[in-house]
N, C-alpha and C positions, 0 to 999 in steps of 0.2 A: 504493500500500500504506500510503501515511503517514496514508490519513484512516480507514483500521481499527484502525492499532495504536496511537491516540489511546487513553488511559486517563481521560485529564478533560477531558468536554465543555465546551469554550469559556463557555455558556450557562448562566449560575447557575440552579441549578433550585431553587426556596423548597419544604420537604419541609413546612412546616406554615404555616399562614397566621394572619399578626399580627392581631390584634384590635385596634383603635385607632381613633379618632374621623380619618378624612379630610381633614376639612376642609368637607366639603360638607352643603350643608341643602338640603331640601326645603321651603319658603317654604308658610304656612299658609295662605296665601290664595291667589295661584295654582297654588301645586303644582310651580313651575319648580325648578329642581337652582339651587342660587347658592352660591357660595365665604362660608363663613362672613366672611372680612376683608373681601370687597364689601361685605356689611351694614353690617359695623364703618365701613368707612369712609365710608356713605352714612346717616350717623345712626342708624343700625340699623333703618333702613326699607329695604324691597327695591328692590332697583335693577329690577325688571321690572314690579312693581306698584305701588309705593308702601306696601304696606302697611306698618304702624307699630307698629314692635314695641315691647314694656312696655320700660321703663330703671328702672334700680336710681334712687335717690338721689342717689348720687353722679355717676350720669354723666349726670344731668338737671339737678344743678349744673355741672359741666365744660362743658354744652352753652349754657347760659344767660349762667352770673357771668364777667365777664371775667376773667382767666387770673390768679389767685394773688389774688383779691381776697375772697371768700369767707371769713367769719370766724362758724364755728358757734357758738347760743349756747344753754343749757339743755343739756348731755351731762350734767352731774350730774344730773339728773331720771330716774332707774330705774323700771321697771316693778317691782310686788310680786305677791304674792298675798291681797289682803286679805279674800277670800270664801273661800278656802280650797278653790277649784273645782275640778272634778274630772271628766271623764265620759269617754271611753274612754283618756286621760290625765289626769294631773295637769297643772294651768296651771304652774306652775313647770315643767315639763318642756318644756312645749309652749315657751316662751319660749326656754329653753337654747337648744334646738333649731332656733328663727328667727333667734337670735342668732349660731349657730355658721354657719347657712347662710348668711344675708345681711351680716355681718361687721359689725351694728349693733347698738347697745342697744336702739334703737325702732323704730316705723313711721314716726316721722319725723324730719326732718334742718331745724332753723331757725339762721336766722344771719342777718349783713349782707353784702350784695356789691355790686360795683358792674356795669350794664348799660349796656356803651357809653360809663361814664366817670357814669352818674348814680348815684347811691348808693341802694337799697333795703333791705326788711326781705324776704327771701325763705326762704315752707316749701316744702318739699317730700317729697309722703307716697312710701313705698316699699315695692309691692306685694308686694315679695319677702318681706318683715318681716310673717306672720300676714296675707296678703292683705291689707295695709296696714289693716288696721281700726283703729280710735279708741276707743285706751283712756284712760282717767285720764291719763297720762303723758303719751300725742300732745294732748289736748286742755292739758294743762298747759304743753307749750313753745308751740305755739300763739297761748295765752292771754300768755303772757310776750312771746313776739316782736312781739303784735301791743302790749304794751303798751310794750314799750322803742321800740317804730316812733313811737308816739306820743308822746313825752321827746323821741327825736331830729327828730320832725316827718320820717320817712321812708314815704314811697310802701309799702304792701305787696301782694305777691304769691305766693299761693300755687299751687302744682300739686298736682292730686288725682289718684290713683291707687287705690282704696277700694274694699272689700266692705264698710264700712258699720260699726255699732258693733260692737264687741268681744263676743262675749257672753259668754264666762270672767269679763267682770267688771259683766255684768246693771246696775242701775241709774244705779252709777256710772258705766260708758260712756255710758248717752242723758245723763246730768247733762251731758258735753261739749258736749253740744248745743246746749246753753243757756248754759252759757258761754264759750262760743268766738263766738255772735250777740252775747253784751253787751258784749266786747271788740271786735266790730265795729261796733255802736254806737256807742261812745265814741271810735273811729278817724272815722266818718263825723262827727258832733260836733266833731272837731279838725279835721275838714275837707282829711284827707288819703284818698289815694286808694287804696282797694284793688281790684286786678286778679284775676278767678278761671279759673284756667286747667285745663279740663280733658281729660283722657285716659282714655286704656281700661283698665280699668272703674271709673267712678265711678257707687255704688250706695248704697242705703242710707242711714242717719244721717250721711254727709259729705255727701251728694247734700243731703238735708233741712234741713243747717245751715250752715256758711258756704261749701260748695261752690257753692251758689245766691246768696249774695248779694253778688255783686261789682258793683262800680261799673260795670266791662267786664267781661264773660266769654265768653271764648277757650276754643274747645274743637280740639283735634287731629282729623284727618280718620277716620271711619268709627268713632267711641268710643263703645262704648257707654254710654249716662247715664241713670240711673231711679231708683226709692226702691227697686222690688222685678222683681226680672228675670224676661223672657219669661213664661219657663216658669210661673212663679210668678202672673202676672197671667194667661195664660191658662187656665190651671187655675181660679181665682178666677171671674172671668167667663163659662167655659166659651167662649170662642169666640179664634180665630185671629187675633192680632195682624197689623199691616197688612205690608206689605212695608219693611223699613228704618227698623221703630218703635224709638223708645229708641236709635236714631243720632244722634252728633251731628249728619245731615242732617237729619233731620225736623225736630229739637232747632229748628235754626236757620229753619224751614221755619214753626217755628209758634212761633218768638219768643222759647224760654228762650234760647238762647247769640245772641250780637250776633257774632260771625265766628268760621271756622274759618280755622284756619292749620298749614299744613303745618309741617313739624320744619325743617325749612332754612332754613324764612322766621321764626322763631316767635321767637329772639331782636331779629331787627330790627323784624319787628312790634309787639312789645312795648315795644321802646326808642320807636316812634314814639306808640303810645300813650301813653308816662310821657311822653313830651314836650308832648300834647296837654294831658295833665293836670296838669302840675308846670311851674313857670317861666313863670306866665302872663305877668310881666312885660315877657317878649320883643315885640319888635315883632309886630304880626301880619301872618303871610305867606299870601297867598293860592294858595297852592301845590297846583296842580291834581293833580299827581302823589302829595304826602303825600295830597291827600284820596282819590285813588283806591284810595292804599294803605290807608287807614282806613278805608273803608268798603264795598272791592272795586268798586266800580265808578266811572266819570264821575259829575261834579253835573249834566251834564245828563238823568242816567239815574236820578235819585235820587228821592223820592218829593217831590209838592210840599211836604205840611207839610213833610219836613226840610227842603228848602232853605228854606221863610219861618225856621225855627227855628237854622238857619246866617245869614239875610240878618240875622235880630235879635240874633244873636251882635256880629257886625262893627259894626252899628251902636252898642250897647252899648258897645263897645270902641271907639270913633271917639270917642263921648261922653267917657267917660271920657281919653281921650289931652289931647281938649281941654284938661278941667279942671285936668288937672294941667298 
């Protein structure tokens, strides 16, 4: 009788169901269910796929600059409205509003940090900020970072994350273009090194201007890289672009980017590049493992010209030991 004259089932019954974020994603490229923290804690790329999700600014410094060495420079540089532009918003609005979202003045973030204990000049554009586009501002710290890199004789390295120029601020965005290439000039002239590192999506006027001109350029796996996208070239030409056009595979397939590097690998890779390129003074090691890692493959899998253009390295370097 004692399990009828029960008044309150044992069993919490929920009489209305909570509305709330789980935890859980459905991953855009395979479709799998995964625990939001697995990503978090797998660089924010899928732990079943690999796929590679966009990073804010900040956690693409975090992921890079070694731990508390990051020192931002140019935050006094604000975006304005000097065309007074306008079209289903006001640009002053439109900026409020990237600002309040992504918790930054700009699209981009420059400073000094140090990689692996080497000291660099590192920007970094961030998608979340107006689709990272390049306005007067981003092309102004830019211009600044790359010019104090050059005072301090420091390596630079930027990440691009870009739809391309600004157009709220029309001619003065493409001007970035042109000067952000003659601050890379006068870096190559001082004869330090600049590294261009790209991700998805890099489009447009950064694709056109210093996105393209690294001394190395690193792209992330499956990013998309072009002036103007798919959609946009197909329509133009009227025919069906190929399968994995405007990936970084292709990219590398037909010789814009010199290696792709996953997010796991992408700070050690890079420290072994600034090594290649800064501190020639070191003895030279003939170290079959760093060259694999530099190049993805053995030298004995490597194309002939490069290895005569490796063997004329070393000897170069044999001369010179000599002399001195």
């Amino acid at each position: 009788m004692g399990l009828f004259s029960r008044n309150q089932p044992k069993i919490k019954v929920q009489s209305t169901k909570k509305d709330g974020f789980s935890g859980w994603v459905k991953c855009a490229e395979c479709q799998e269910l995964i625990h939001a923290s697995e990503i978090q804690k797998n660089l924010h790329c899928c732990p079943k796929c690999n796929h590679h999700y966009r990073l804010s600014a900040q956690q693409r410094v975090h992921i890079l600059a070694d731990e508390e060495s990051f020192v931002e420079w140019g935050a006094e540089f604000l975006p304005t409205d000097p065309l007074h532009f306008k079209d289903t918003e006001a640009y002053n609005e439109r900026l409020r509003i990237a600002q309040e979202k992504s918790g930054r003045t700009e699209a981009v973030m420059v400073g000094a940090c140090r990689v692996h204990g080497m000291p660099i000049a590192l920007g970094v554009l961030d998608f979340t900020f107006m689709a990272g586009s390049m306005g007067s501002v981003v092309g102004e710290r830019l211009t600044l970072m790359i010019e104090r890199a050059i005072l301090q004789k420091l390596p630079v390295v930027i990440v691009s994350a870009s739809g391309g120029a600004r157009m709220q601020e029309s001619i003065l965005s493409l001007m970035q273009m042109a000067k952000t290439a003659a601050a890379l000039a006068k870096l190559h002239e001082a004869h330090l090194p600049y590294i261009s590192i790209l991700t998805n999506p890099t489009t447009g006027g950064v694709t056109a201007s210093f996105a393209s001109l690294g001394d190395v350029i690193i792209a992330e796996p499956d990013a998309l890289i072009a002036f103007a996208g798919p959609r946009v070239v197909e329509q133009t030409i009227g025919q069906k672009l190929p399968p994995g056009a405007q990936k970084s595979e292709f990219l590398l397939e037909k010789g814009m980017v010199d290696c792709i590097v996953e997010r796991h690998q992408l700070k050690d890779r890079l420290a072994l590049v600034l090594q290649y390129l800064t501190g020639n003074e070191r003895a030279y090691e003939d170290d079959e493992e760093n060259l694999r890692m530099l190049c993805g493959q053995k030298s004995s899998h490597l194309p002939q010209k490069l290895k005569e253009l490796l063997a004329t390295a070393k000897e170069e370097w044999s001369r010179e030991t000599v002399k001195s």
